[in-house]
N, C-alpha and C positions, 0 to 999 in steps of 0.2 A: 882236688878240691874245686869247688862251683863258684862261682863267682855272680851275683847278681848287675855288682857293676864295675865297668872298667875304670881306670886312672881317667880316663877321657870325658866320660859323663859326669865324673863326681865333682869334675871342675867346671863350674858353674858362672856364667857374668864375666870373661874375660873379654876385656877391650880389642878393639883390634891392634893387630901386629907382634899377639904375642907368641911364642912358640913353647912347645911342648919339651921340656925338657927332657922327663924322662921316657923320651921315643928318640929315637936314633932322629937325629937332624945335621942340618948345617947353616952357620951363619960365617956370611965372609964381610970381612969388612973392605971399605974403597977409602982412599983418602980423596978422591977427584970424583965430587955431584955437586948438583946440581941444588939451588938454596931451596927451600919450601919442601924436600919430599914430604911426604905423609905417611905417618904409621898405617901399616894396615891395607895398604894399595898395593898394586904392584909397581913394578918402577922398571925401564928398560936400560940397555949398556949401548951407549950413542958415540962415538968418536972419545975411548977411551974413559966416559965420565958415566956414573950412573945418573940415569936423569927420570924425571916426568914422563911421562906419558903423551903425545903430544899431536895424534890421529895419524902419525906419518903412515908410509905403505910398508914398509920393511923392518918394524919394532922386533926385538930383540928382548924379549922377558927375560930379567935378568932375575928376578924374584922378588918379594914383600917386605917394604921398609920395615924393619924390626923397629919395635917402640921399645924405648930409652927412658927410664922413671928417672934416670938425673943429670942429665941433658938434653941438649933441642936440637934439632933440626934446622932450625932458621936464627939464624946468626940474630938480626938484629932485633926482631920480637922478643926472645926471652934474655937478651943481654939487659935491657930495660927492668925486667923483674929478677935479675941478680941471679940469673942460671947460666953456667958456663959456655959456651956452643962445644961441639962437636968436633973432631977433628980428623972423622970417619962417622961416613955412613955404614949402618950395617944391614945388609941382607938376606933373608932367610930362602936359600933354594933348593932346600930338600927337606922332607920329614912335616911334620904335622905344624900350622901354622894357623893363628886368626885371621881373615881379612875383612874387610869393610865391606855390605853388599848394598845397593840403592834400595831406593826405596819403593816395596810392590814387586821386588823380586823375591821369588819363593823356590828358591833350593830341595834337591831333594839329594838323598845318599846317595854317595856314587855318580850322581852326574858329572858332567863335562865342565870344568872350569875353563871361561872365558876373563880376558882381562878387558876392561870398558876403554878403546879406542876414540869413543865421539867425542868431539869436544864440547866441554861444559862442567858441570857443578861433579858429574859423578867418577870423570876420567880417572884412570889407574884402579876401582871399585873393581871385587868379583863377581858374574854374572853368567847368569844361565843362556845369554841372549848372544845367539853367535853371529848374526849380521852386524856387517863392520865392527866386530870386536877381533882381537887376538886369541886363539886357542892356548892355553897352559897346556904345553905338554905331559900328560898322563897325571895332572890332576885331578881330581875327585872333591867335591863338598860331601865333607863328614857327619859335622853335625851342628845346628845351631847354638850359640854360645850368650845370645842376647838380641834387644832387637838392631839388627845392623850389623852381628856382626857373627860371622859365620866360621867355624874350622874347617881350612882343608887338606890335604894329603898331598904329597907332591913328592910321588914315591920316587923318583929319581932327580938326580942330578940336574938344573935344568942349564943348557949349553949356550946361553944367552950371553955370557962373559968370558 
């Protein structure tokens, strides 16, 4: 039987950091990062903690803050609005995954996923742009999910933790 569309296209508008269930994935959780990750970015494994992204020379992609619909990330932001924090990070480092891409960058299937190394507004972002970025190992962008936020593939294990 034919199928005109996959489980992958039919999902439409997902935010970044989300993962793909039904495709073979993996999320690990950390109890030790660093406060502020960001759904949706990548995040690297620094002296035991997962942390930010930070321009250093020797990052260590550890994989994409998985977003959390009923808890935060940063402690004292949503303690204020009555959401509990976290007590683990979780991160997605294999299998199909949304991430956040800047803005005026245009993905195509199958390219080369870069993690945004520069410092500024779009650090930890996936990008096509491999000056001073970090390469994702055997990454791929799959397919667009909205504006800013893109699915990719991260067909193996990545060895960053």
């Amino acid at each position: 039987m034919a199928f005109d569309k996959t489980v992958l296209t039919a999902i439409p508008d997902l935010m970044p950091g989300e993962v793909i269930a039904a495709s073979p994935h993996n999320v690990s959780a950390f109890d030790v990062w660093e406060e502020g990750l960001i759904p949706g970015r990548f995040c690297k494994f620094d002296t035991g903690s997962i942390d930010l992204l930070d321009a250093s020379a020797t990052t260590l992609i550890a994989g994409v803050v998985r977003r959390k619909i009923s808890s935060a990330l940063e402690n004292a932001k949503y303690t204020k609005l009555g959401i509990a924090p976290d007590q683990v990070a979780e991160v997605v480092n294999f299998g199909f995954v949304t991430v956040e891409i800047p803005t005026g960058v245009t993905p195509a299937r199958f390219g080369q996923v870069y993690a945004v190394n520069t410092a500024g507004a779009d650090i930890g972002k996936a990008t096509t742009v491999s000056t001073g970025n970090v390469a994702v190992p055997g990454a791929v962008f799959w397919e667009g999910k909205r504006p800013g936020s893109w699915l990719i593939n991260i067909p193996k294990y990545l060895t960053g933790v």
